[in-house]
GUFIVEX-401138 format. One record per residue: x, y, z of N, C-alpha, C in turn; residue number from 1. Coordinates in steps of 0.1 Angstrom, whole numbers. Layout:
@n_c1->X	n_c2->Y	n_c3->Z	ca_c1->X	ca_c2->Y	ca_c3->Z	c_c1->X	c_c2->Y	c_c3->Z	lumlo->NUM
...
# end
This chain:
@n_c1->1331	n_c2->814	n_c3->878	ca_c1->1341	ca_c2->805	ca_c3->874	c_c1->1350	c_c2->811	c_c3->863	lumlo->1
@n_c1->1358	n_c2->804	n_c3->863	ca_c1->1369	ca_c2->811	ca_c3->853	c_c1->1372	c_c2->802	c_c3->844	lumlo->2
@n_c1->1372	n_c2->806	n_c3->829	ca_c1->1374	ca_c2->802	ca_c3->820	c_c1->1386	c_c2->807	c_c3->807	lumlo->3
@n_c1->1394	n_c2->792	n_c3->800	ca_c1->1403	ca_c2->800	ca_c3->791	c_c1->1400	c_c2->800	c_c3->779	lumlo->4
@n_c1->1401	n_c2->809	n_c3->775	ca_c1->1399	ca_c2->805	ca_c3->758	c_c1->1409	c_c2->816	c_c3->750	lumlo->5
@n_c1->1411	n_c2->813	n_c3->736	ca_c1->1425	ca_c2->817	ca_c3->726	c_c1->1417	c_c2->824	c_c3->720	lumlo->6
@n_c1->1410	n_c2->831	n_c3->717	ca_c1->1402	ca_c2->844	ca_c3->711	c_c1->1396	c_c2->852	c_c3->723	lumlo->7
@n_c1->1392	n_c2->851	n_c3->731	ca_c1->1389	ca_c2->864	ca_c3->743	c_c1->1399	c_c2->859	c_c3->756	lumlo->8
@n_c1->1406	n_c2->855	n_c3->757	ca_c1->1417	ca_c2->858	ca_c3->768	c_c1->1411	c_c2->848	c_c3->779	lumlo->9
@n_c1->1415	n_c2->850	n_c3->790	ca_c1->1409	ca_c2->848	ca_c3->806	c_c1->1398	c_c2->853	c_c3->807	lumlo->10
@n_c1->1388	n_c2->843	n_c3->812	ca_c1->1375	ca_c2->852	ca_c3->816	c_c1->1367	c_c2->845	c_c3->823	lumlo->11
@n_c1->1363	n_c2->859	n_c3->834	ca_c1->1353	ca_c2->854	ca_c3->846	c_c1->1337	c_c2->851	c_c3->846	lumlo->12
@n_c1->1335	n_c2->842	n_c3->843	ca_c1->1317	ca_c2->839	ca_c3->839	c_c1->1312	c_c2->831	c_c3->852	lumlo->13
@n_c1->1298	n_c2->837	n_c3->853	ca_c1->1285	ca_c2->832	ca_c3->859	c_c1->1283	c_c2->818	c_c3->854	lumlo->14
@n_c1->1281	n_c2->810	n_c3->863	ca_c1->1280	ca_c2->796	ca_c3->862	c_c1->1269	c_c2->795	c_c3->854	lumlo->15
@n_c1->1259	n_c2->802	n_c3->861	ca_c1->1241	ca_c2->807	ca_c3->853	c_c1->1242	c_c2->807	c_c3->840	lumlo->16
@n_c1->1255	n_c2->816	n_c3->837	ca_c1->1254	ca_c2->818	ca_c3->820	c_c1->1259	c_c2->807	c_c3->810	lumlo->17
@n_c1->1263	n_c2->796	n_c3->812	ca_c1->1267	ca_c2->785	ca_c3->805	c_c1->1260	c_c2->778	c_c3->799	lumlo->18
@n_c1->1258	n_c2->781	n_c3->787	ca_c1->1249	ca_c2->772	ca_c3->774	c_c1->1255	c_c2->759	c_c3->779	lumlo->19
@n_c1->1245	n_c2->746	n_c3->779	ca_c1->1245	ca_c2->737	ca_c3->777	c_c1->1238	c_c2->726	c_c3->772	lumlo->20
@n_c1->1247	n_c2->718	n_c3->760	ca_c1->1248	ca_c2->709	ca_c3->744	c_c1->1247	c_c2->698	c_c3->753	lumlo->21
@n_c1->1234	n_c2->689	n_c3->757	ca_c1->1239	ca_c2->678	ca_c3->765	c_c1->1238	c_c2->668	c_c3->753	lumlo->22
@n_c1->1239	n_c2->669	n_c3->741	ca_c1->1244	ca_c2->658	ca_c3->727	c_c1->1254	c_c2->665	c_c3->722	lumlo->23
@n_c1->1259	n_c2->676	n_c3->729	ca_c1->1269	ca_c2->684	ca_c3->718	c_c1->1266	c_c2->685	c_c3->706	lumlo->24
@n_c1->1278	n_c2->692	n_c3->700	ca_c1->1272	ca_c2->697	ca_c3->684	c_c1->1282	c_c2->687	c_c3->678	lumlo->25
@n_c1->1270	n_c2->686	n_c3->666	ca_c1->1273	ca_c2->677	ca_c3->655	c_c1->1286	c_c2->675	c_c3->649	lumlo->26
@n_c1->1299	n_c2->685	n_c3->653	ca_c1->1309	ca_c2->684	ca_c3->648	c_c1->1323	c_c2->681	c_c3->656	lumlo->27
@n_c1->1316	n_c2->684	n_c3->673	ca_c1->1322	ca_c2->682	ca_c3->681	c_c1->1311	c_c2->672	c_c3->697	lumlo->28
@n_c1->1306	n_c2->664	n_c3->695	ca_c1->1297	ca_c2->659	ca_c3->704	c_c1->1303	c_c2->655	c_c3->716	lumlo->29
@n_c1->1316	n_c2->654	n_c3->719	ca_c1->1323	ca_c2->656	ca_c3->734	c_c1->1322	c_c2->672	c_c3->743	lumlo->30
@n_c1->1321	n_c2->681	n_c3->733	ca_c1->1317	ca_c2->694	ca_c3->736	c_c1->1304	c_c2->700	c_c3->741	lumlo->31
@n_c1->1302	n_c2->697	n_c3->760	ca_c1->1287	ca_c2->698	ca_c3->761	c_c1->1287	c_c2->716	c_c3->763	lumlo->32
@n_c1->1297	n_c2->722	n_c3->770	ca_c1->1299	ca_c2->736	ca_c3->776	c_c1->1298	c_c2->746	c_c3->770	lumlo->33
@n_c1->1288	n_c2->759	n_c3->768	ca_c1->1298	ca_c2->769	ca_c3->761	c_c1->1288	c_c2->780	c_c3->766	lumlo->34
@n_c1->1303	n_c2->785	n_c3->767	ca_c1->1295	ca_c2->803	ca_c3->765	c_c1->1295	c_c2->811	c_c3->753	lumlo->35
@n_c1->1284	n_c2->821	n_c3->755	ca_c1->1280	ca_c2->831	ca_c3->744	c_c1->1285	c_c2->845	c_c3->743	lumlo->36
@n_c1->1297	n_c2->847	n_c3->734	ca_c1->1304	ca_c2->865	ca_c3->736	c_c1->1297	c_c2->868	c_c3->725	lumlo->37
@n_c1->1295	n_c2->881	n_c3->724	ca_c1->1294	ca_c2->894	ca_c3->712	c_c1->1311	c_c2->903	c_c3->714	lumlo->38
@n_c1->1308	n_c2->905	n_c3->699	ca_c1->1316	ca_c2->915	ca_c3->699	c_c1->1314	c_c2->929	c_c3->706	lumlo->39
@n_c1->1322	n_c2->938	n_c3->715	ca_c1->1315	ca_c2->949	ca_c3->721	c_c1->1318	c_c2->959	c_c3->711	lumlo->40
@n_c1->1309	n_c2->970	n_c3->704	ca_c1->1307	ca_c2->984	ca_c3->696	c_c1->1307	c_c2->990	c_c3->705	lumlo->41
@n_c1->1317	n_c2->1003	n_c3->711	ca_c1->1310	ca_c2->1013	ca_c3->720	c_c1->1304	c_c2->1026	c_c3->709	lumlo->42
@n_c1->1306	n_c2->1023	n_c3->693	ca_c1->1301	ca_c2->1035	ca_c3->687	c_c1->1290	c_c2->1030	c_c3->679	lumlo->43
@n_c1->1281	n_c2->1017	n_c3->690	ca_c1->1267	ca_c2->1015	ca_c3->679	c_c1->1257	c_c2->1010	c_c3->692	lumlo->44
@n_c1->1246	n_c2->1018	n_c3->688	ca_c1->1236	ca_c2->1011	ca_c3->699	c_c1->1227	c_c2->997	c_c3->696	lumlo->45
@n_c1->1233	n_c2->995	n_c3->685	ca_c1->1225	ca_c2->983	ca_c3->678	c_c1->1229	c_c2->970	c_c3->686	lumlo->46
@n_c1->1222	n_c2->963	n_c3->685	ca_c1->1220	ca_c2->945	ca_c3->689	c_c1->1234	c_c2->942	c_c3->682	lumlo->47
@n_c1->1239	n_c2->934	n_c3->689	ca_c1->1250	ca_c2->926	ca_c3->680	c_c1->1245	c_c2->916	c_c3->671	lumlo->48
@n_c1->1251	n_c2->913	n_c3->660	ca_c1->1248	ca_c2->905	ca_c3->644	c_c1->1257	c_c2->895	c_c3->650	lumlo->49
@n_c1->1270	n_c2->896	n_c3->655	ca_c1->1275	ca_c2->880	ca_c3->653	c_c1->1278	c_c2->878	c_c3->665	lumlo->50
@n_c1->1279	n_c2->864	n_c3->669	ca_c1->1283	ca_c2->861	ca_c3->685	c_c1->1293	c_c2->848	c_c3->683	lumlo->51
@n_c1->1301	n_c2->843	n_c3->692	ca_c1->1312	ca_c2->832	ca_c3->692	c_c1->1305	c_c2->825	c_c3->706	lumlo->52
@n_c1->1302	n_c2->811	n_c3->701	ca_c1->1295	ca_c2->803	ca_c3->705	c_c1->1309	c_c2->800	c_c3->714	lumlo->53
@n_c1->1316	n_c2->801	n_c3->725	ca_c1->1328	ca_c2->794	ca_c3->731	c_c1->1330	c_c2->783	c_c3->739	lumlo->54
@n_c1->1334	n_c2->771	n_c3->730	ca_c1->1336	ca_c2->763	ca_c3->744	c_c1->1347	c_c2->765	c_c3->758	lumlo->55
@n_c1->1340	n_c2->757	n_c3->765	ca_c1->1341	ca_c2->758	ca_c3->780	c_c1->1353	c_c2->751	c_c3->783	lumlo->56
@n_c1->1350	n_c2->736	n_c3->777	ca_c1->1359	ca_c2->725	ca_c3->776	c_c1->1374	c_c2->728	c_c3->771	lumlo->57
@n_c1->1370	n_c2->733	n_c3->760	ca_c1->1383	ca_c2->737	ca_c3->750	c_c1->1386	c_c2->750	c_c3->745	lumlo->58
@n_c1->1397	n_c2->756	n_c3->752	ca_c1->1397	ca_c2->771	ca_c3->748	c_c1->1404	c_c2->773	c_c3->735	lumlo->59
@n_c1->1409	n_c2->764	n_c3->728	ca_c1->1408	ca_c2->770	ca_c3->710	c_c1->1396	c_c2->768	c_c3->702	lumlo->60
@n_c1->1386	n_c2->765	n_c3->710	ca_c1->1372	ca_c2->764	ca_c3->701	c_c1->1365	c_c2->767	c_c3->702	lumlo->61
@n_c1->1357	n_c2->781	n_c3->693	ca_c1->1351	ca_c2->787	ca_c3->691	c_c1->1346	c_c2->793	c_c3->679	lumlo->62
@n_c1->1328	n_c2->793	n_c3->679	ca_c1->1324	ca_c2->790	ca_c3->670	c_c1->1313	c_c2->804	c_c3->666	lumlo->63
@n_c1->1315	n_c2->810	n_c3->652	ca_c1->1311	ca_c2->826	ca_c3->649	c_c1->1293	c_c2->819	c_c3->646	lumlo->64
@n_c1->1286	n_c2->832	n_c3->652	ca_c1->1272	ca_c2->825	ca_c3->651	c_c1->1261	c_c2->837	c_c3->647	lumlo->65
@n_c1->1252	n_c2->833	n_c3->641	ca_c1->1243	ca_c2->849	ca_c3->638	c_c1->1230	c_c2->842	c_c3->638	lumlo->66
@n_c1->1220	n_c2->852	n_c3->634	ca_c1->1206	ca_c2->850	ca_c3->632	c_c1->1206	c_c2->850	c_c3->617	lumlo->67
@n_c1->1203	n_c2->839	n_c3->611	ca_c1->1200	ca_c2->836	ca_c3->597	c_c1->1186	c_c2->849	c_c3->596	lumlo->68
@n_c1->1180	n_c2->853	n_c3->601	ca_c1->1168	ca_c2->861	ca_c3->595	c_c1->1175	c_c2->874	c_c3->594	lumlo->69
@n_c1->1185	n_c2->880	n_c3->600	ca_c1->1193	ca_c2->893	ca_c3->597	c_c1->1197	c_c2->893	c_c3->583	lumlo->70
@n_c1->1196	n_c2->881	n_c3->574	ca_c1->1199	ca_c2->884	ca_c3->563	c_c1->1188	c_c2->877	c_c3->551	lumlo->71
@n_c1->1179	n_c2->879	n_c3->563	ca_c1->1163	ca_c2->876	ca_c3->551	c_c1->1168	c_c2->861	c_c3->548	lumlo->72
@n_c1->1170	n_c2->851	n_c3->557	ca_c1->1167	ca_c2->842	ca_c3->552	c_c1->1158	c_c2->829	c_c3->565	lumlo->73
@n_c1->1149	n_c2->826	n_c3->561	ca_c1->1139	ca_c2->826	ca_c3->572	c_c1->1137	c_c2->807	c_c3->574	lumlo->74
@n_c1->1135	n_c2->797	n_c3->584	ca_c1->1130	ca_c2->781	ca_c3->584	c_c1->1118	c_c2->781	c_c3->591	lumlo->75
@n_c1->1113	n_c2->773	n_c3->584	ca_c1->1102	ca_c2->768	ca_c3->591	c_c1->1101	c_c2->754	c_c3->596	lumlo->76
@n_c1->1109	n_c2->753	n_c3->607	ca_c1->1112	ca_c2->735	ca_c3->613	c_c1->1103	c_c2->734	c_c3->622	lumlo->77
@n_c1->1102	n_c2->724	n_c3->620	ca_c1->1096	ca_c2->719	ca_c3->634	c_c1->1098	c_c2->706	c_c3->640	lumlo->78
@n_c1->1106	n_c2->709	n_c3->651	ca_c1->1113	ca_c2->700	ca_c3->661	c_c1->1103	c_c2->688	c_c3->663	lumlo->79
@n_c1->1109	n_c2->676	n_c3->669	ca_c1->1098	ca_c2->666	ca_c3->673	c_c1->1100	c_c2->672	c_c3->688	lumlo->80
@n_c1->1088	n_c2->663	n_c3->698	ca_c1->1085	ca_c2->665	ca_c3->710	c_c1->1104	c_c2->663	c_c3->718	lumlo->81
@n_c1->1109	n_c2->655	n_c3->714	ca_c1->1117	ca_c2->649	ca_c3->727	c_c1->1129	c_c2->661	c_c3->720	lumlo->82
@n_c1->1128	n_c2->673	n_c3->708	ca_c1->1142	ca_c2->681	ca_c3->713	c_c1->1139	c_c2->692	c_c3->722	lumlo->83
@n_c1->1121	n_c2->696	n_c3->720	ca_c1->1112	ca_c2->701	ca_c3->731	c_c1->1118	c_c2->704	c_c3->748	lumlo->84
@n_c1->1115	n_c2->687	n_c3->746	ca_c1->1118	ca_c2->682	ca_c3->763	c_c1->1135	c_c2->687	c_c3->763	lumlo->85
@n_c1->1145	n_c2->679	n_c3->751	ca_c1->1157	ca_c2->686	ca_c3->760	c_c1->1164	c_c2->697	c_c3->762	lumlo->86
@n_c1->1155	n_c2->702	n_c3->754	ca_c1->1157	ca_c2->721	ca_c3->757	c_c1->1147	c_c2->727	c_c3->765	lumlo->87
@n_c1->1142	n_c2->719	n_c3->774	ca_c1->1135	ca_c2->719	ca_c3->784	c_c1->1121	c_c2->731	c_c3->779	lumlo->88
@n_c1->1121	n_c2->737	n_c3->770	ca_c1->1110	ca_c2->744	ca_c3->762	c_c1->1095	c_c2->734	c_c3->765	lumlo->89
@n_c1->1086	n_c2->749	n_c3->766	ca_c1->1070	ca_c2->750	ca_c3->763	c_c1->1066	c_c2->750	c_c3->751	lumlo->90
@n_c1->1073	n_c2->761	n_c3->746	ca_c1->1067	ca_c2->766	ca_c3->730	c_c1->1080	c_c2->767	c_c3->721	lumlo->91
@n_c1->1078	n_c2->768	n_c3->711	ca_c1->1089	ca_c2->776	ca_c3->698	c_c1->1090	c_c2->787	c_c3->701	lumlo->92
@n_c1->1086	n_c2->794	n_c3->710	ca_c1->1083	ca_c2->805	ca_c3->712	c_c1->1096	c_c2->814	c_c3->719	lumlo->93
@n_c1->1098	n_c2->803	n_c3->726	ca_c1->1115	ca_c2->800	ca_c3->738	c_c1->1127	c_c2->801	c_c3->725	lumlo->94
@n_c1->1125	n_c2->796	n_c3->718	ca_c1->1138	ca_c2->790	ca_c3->711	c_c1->1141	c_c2->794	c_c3->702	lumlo->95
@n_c1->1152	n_c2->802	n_c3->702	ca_c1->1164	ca_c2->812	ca_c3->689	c_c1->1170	c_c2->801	c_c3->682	lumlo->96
@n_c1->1170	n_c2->800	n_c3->669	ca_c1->1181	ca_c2->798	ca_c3->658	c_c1->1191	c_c2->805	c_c3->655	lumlo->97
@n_c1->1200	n_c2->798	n_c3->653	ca_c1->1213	ca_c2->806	ca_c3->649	c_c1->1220	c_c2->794	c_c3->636	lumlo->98
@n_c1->1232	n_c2->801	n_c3->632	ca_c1->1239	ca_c2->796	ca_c3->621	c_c1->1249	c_c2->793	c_c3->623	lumlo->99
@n_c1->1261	n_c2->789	n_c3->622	ca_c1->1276	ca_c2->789	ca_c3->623	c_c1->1283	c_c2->795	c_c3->616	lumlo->100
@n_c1->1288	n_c2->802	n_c3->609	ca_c1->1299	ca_c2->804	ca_c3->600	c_c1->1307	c_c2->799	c_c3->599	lumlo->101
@n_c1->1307	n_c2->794	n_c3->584	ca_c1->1318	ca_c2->785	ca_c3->583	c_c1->1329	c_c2->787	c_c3->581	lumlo->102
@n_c1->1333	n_c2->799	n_c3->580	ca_c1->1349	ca_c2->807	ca_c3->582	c_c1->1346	c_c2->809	c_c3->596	lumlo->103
@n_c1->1354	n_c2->807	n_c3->606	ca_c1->1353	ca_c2->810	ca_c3->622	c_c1->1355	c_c2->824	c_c3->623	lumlo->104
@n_c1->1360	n_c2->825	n_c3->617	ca_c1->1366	ca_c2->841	ca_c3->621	c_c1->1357	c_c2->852	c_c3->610	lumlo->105
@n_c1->1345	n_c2->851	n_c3->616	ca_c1->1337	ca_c2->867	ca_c3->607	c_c1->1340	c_c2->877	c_c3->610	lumlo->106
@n_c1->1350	n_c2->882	n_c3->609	ca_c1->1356	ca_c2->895	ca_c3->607	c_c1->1364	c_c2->891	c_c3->594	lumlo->107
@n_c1->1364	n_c2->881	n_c3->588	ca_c1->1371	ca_c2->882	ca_c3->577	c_c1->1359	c_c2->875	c_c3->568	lumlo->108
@n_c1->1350	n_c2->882	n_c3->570	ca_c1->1338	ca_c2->882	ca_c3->558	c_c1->1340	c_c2->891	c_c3->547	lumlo->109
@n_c1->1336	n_c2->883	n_c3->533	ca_c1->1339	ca_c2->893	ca_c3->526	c_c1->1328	c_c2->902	c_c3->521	lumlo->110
@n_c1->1337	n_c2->912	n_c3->518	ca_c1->1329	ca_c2->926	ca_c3->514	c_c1->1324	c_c2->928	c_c3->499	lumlo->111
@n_c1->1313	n_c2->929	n_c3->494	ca_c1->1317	ca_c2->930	ca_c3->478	c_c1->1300	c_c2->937	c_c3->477	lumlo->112
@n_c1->1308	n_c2->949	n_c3->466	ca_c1->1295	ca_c2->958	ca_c3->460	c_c1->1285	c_c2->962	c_c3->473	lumlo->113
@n_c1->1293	n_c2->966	n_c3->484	ca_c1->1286	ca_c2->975	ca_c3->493	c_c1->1274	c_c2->965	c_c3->503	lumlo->114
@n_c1->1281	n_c2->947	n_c3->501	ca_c1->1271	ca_c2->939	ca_c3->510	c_c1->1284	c_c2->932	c_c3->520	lumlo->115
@n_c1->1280	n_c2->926	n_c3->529	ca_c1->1286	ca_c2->915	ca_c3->533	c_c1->1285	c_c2->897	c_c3->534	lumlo->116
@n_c1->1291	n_c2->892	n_c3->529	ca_c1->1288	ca_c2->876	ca_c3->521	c_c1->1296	c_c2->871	c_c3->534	lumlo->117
@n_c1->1286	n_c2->862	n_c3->542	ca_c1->1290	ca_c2->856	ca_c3->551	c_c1->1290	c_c2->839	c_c3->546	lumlo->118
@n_c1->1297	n_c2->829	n_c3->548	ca_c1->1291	ca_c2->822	ca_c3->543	c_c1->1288	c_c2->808	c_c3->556	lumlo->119
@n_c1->1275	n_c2->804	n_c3->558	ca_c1->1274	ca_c2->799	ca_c3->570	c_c1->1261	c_c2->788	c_c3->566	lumlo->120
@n_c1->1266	n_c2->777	n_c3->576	ca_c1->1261	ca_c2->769	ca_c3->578	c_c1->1247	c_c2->764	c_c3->580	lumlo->121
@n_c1->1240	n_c2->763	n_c3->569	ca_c1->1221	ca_c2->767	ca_c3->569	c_c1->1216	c_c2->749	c_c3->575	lumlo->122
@n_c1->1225	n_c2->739	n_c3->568	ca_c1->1218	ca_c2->731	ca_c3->569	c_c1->1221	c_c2->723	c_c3->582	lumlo->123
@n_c1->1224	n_c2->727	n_c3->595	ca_c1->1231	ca_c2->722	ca_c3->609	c_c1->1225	c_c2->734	c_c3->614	lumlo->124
@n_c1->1216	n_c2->738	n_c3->613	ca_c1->1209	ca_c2->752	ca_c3->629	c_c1->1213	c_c2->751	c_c3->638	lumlo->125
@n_c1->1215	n_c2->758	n_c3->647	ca_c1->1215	ca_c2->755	ca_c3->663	c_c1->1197	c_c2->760	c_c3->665	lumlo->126
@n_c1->1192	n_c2->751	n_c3->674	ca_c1->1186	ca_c2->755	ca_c3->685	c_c1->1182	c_c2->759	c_c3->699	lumlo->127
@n_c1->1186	n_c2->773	n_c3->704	ca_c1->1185	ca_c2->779	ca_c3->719	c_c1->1176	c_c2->777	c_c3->725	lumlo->128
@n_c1->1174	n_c2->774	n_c3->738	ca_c1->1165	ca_c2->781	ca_c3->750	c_c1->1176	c_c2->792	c_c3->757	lumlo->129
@n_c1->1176	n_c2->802	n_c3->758	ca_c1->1180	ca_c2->811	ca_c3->765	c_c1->1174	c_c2->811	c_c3->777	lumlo->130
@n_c1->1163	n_c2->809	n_c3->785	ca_c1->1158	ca_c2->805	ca_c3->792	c_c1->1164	c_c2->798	c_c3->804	lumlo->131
@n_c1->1164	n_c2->786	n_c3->794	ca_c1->1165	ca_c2->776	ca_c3->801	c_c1->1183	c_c2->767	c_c3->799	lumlo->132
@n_c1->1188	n_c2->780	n_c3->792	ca_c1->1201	ca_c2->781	ca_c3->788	c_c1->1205	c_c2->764	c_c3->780	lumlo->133
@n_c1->1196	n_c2->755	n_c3->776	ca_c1->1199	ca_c2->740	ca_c3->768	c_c1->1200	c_c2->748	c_c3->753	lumlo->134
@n_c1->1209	n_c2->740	n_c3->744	ca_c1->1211	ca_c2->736	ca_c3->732	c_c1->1212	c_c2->731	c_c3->724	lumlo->135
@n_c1->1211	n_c2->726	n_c3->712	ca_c1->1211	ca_c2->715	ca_c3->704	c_c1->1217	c_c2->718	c_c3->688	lumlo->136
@n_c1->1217	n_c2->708	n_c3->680	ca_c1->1225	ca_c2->713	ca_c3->667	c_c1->1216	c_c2->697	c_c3->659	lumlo->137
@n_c1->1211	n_c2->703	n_c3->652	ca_c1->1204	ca_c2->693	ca_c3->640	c_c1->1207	c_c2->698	c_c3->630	lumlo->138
@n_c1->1202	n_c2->681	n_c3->620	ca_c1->1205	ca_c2->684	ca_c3->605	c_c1->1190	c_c2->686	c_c3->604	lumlo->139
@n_c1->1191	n_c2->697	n_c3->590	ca_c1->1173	ca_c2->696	ca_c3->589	c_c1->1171	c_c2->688	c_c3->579	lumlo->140
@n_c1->1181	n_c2->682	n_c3->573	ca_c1->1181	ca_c2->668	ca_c3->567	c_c1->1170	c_c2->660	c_c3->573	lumlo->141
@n_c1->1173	n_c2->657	n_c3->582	ca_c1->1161	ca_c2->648	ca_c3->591	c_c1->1150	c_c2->655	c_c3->599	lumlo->142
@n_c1->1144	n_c2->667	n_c3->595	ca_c1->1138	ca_c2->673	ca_c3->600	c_c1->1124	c_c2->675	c_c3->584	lumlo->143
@n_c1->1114	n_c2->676	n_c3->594	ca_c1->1098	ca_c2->688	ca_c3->583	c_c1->1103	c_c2->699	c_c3->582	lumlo->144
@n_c1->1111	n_c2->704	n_c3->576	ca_c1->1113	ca_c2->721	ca_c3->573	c_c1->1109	c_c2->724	c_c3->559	lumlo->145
@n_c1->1111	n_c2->734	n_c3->558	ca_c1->1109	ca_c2->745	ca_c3->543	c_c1->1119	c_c2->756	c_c3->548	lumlo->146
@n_c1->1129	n_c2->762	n_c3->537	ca_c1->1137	ca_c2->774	ca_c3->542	c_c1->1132	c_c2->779	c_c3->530	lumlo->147
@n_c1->1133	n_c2->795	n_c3->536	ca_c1->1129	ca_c2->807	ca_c3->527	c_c1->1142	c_c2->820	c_c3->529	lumlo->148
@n_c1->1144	n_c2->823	n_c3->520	ca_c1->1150	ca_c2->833	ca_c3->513	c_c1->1149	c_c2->846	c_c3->507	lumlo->149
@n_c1->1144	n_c2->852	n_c3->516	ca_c1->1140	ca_c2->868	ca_c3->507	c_c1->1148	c_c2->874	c_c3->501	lumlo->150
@n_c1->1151	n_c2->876	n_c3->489	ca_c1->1161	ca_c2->888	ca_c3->480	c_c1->1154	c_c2->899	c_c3->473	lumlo->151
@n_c1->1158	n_c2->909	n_c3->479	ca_c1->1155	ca_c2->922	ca_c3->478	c_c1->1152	c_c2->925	c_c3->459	lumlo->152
@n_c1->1140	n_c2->928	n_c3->457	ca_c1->1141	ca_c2->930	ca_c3->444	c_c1->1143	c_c2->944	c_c3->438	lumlo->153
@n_c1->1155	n_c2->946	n_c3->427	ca_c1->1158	ca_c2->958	ca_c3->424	c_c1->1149	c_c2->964	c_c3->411	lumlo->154
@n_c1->1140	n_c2->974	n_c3->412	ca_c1->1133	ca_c2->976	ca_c3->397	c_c1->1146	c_c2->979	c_c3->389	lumlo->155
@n_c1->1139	n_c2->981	n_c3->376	ca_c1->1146	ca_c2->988	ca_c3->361	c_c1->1142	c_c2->990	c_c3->357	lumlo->156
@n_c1->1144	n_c2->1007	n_c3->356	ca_c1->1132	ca_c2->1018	ca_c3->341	c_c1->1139	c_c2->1010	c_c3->332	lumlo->157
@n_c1->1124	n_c2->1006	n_c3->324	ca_c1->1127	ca_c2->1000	ca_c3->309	c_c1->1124	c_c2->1009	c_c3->298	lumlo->158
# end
């Protein structure tokens, strides 16, 4: 099928590959559709860090997304049974977290003292089945979580 969108142009996608939000996300809940781009590196063999969550529905809406643990910072939720069922999931075992950025456009992250400061959306997770291609967006407001934060500790000769 063919799809438009105003950040990657025209594009021909596998029906197969279509994330689908059947409560939509929390900011847009008419929005069940979307596909998942990376940016392409041909001079890195690494995993891609950020991805644009794209709606299907709406080709100016697109949403920059990462793995909160690429930057040491880690949740421990735990979903009740029925978001289980509609991410059609067995285990947690199935199901990627991701974040939003709340500047859309992470390529205009900023740079400072040799890090990069993304600033993104911790308390609205998404949660994936890739699998089973369903997805969901919670507050962990209303969730059993704990989030953890690892920062790198720097010594000092004293």
């Amino acid at each position: 099928m063919k799809i438009e969108t105003t950040r990657f142009g025209s594009q021909e996608v596998e029906q197969d590959t279509i994330l689908h939000f059947p409560n939509g996300l929390l900011s847009d809940t008419h929005l069940k559709e979307f596909k998942l781009f990376h940016k392409e590196d041909n001079d890195s063999n690494e995993n891609p860090v950020v991805f644009w969550l794209q709606s299907v529905e709406e080709p100016n809406i697109a949403y920059s997304i990462f793995d909160p643990s690429l930057a040491n910072f880690y949740y421990n939720v735990s979903l009740p049974d029925e978001d289980y069922e509609l991410l059609n999931s067995q285990s947690a075992d199935e199901i990627i977290m991701m974040v939003i950025v709340k500047d859309s456009d992470a390529d205009s992250s900023v740079k400072k003292e040799g890090l990069t400061l993304v600033n993104a959306n911790i308390t609205e997770p998404l949660f994936i089945n890739l699998r089973s291609l369903k997805g969901l967006q919670r507050s962990i407001k209303d969730l059993d979580y704990d989030i953890f934060l690892n920062v790198p500790i720097v010594e000092t000769k004293g």
